[in-house]
Structure formats: C-alpha cells, structure tokens
C-alpha positions as a LaTeX table, in Angstrom:
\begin{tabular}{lrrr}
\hline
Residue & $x$ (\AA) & $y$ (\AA) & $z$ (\AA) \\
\hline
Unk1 & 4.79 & 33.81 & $-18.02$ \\
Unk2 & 3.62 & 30.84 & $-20.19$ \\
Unk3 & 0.65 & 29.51 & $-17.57$ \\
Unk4 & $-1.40$ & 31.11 & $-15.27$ \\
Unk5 & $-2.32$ & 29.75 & $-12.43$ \\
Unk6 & $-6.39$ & 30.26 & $-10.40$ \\
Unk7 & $-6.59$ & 29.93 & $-6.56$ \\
Unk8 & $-7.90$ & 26.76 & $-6.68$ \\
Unk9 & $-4.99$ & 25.87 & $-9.23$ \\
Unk10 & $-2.24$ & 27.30 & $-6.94$ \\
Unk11 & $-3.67$ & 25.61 & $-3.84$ \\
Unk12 & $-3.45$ & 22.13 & $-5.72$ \\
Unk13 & $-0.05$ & 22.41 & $-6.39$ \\
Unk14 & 0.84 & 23.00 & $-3.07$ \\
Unk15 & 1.36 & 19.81 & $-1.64$ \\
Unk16 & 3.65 & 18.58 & $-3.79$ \\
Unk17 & 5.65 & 22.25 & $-3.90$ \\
Unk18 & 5.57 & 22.66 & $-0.32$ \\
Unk19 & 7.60 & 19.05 & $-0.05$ \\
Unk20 & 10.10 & 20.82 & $-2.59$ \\
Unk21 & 10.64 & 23.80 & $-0.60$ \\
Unk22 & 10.98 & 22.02 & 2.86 \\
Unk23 & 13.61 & 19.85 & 1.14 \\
Unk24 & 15.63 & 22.67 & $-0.67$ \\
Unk25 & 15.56 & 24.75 & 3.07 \\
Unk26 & 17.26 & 21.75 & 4.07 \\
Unk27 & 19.45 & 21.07 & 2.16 \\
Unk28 & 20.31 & 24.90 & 1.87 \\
Unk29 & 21.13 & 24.70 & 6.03 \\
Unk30 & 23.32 & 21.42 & 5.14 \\
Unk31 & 25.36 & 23.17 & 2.27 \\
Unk32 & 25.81 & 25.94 & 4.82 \\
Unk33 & 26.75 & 23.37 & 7.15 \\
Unk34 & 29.50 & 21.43 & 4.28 \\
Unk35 & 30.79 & 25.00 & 3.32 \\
Unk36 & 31.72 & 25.90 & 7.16 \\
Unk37 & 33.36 & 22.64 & 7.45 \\
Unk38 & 35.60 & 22.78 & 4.31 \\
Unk39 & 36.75 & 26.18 & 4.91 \\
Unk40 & 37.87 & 25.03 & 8.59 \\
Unk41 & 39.42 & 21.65 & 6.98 \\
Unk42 & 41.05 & 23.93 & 4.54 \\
Unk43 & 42.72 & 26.22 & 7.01 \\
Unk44 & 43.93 & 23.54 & 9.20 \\
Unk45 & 45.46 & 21.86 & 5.58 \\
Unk46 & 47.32 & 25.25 & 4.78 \\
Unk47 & 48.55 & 25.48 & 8.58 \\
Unk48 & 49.68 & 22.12 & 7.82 \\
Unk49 & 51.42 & 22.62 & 5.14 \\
Unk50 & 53.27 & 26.09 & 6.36 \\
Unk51 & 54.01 & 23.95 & 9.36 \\
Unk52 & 57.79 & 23.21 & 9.43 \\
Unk53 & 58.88 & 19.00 & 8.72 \\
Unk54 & 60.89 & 17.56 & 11.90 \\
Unk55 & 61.32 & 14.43 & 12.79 \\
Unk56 & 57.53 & 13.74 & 12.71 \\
Unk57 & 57.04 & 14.17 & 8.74 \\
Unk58 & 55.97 & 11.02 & 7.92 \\
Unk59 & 53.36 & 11.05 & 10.54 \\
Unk60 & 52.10 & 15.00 & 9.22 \\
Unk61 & 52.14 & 13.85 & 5.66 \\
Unk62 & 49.56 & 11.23 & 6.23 \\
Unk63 & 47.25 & 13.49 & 7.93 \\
Unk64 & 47.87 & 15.88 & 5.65 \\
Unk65 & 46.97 & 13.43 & 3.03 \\
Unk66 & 43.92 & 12.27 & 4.96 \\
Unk67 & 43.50 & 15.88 & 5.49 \\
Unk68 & 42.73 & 16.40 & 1.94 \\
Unk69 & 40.90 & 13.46 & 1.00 \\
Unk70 & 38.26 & 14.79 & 3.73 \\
Unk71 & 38.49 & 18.04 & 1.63 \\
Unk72 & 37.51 & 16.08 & $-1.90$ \\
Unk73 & 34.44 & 14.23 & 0.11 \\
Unk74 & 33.17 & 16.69 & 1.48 \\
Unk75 & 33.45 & 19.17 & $-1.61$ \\
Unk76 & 31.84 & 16.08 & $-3.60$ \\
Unk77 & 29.14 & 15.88 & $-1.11$ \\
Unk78 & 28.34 & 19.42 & $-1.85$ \\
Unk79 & 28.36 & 19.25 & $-5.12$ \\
Unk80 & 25.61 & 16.46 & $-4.58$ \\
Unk81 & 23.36 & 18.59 & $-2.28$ \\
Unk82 & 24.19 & 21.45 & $-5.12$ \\
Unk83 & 23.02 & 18.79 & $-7.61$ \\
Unk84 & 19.47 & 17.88 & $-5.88$ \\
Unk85 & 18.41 & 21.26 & $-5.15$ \\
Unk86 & 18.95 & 22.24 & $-8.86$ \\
Unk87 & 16.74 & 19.10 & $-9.39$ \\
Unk88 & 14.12 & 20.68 & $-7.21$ \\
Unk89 & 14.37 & 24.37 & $-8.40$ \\
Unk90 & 13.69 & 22.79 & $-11.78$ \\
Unk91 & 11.09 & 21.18 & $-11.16$ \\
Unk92 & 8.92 & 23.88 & $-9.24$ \\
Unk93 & 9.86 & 26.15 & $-12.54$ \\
Unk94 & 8.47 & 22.99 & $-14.54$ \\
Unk95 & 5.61 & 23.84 & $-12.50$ \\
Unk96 & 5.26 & 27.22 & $-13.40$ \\
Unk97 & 5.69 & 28.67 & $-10.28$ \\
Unk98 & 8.56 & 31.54 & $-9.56$ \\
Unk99 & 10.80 & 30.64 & $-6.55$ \\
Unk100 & 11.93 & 33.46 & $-4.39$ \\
Unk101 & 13.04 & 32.35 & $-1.41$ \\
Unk102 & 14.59 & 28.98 & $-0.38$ \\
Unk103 & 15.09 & 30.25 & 3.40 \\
Unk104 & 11.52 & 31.14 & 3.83 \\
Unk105 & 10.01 & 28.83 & 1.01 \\
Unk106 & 9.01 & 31.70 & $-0.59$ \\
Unk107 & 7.04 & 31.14 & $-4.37$ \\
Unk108 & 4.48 & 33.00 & $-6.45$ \\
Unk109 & 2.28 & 31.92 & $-9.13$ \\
Unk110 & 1.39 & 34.00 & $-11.89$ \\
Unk111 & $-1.94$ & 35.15 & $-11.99$ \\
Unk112 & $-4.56$ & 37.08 & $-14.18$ \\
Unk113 & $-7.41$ & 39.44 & $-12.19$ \\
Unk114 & $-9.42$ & 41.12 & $-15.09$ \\
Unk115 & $-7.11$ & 41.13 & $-17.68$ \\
Unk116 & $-3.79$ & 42.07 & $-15.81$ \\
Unk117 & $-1.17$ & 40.21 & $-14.56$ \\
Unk118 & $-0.21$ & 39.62 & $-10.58$ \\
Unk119 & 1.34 & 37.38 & $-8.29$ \\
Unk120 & 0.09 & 34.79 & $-5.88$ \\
Unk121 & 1.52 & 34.67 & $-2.97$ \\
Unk122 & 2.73 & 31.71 & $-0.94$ \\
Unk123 & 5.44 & 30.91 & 1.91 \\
Unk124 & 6.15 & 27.47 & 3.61 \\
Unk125 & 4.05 & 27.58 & 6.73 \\
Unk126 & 1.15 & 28.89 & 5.94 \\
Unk127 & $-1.90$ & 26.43 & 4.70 \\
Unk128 & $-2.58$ & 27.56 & 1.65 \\
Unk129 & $-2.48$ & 30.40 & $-1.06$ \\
Unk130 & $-3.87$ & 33.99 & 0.82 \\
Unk131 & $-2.06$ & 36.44 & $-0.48$ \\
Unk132 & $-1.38$ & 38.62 & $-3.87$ \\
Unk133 & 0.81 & 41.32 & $-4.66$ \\
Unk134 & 1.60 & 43.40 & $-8.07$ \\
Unk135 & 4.46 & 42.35 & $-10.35$ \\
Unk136 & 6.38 & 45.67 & $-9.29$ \\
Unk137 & 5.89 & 44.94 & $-5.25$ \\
Unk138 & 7.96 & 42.11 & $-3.58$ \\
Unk139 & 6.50 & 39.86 & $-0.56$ \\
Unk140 & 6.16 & 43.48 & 1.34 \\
Unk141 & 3.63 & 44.71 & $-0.49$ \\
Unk142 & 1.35 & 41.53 & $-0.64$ \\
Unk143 & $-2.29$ & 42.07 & 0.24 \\
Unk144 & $-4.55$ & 39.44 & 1.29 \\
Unk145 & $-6.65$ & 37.69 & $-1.40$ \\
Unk146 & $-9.63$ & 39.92 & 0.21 \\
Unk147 & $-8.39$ & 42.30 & $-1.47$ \\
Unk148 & $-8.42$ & 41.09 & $-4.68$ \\
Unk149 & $-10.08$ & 43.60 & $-7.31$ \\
\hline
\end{tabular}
C-alpha cells in the first residue's frame, strides 16, 4: 500500500469513484448481455453450417455470411466495453483504492489506526465511508467506524 487514505480522505474521493463503479456495474451487465448474445449467434452459425446445401445455398451462405459479420461486431463491441472498464479499474487503482467488487461496487481504502494497517470500507449505495474491517477479514467481517480502536 503506497497511500493511506483518512475518513475525511476516503469520503472525498467518493464522488468521483462512486461514478466509476456505477459505470463498470454497467457495463459488467452489458458484457453479460454481448456474451449471451454471441454464444446464441454462434450456435445458430454452427447449426448453419452442419445444415445440409439444397437448392437454397446461395440464400444460406449469405446469412451465414451476415451471420458472422454480426459475430465480429458484436465480439468487437465487447472488446470495447472490455476496453473502458480496464480504463476505469485503472483509474480507481490510480486512486489508491482496492476494487473488490464490480457487482456490488465494492472498494476499500487502506487505512492506518495507531500504527496498523486496515481497510475502509465502502459499497455503491451507501452515502459515504462507515465501515472498517482487518486486512485478514473480507466485507463479512466489517465493523462500523464506531468501532474503530
């Protein structure tokens, strides 16, 4: 961990991180989206193709062909939406901050509380930083900021 971040730190990055992580859930629901359509393009392209020619093989060739030129688009467009949420995983590690969650929005900042390290809490949703948990523990065993010793 090269920076370490305060509560009032943490809580002034969030308005710029928490317009990261709404975009990356996004665009993680349209990749899911892109990835269910090219596998269902791509088996009605190999039925195609096992399908026997007849008289109509001029006409199956061109939607075959059209077939997989939808493919290449939409395989390029998720290679795009692969390409923007790098960007913005990148740039909330430029920040400092450690993602763990893209569903959830899930980050925590690094922290020092008398001389050892922790993590500060934070999911998408909630208004600002609350919670802290030890480096071992994951988001089930954060504690409220209360609790802070």
């Amino acid at each position: 961990m090269s920076r370490f971040f305060d509560i009032d730190a943490a809580n002034a990055a969030l308005p710029e991180v928490r317009g990261i992580l709404a975009l990356l859930r996004d665009q993680r629901f349209e990749l899911i989206r892109l990835r269910d359509e090219v596998l269902e393009r791509q088996s009605a392209v190999e039925a195609a193709a096992e399908a026997p020619a007849g008289g109509a093989a001029a006409g199956s060739a061109r939607r075959a062909q059209a077939a997989v030129a939808e493919l290449r688009r939409l395989r390029l467009r998720m290679q795009g939406v692969i390409d923007q949420m790098q960007a913005g995983v990148a740039r909330i590690d430029e920040l400092g901050i450690t993602l763990r969650d893209i569903e959830t929005g899930l980050i925590d900042f690094p922290a020092l509380v008398t001389g050892r390290q922790v993590w500060l809490c934070w999911r998408l949703g909630e208004d600002e930083v609350g919670w802290w948990h030890e480096l071992s523990t994951g988001v089930a065993g954060r504690r409220s900021l209360a609790d802070l010793e």
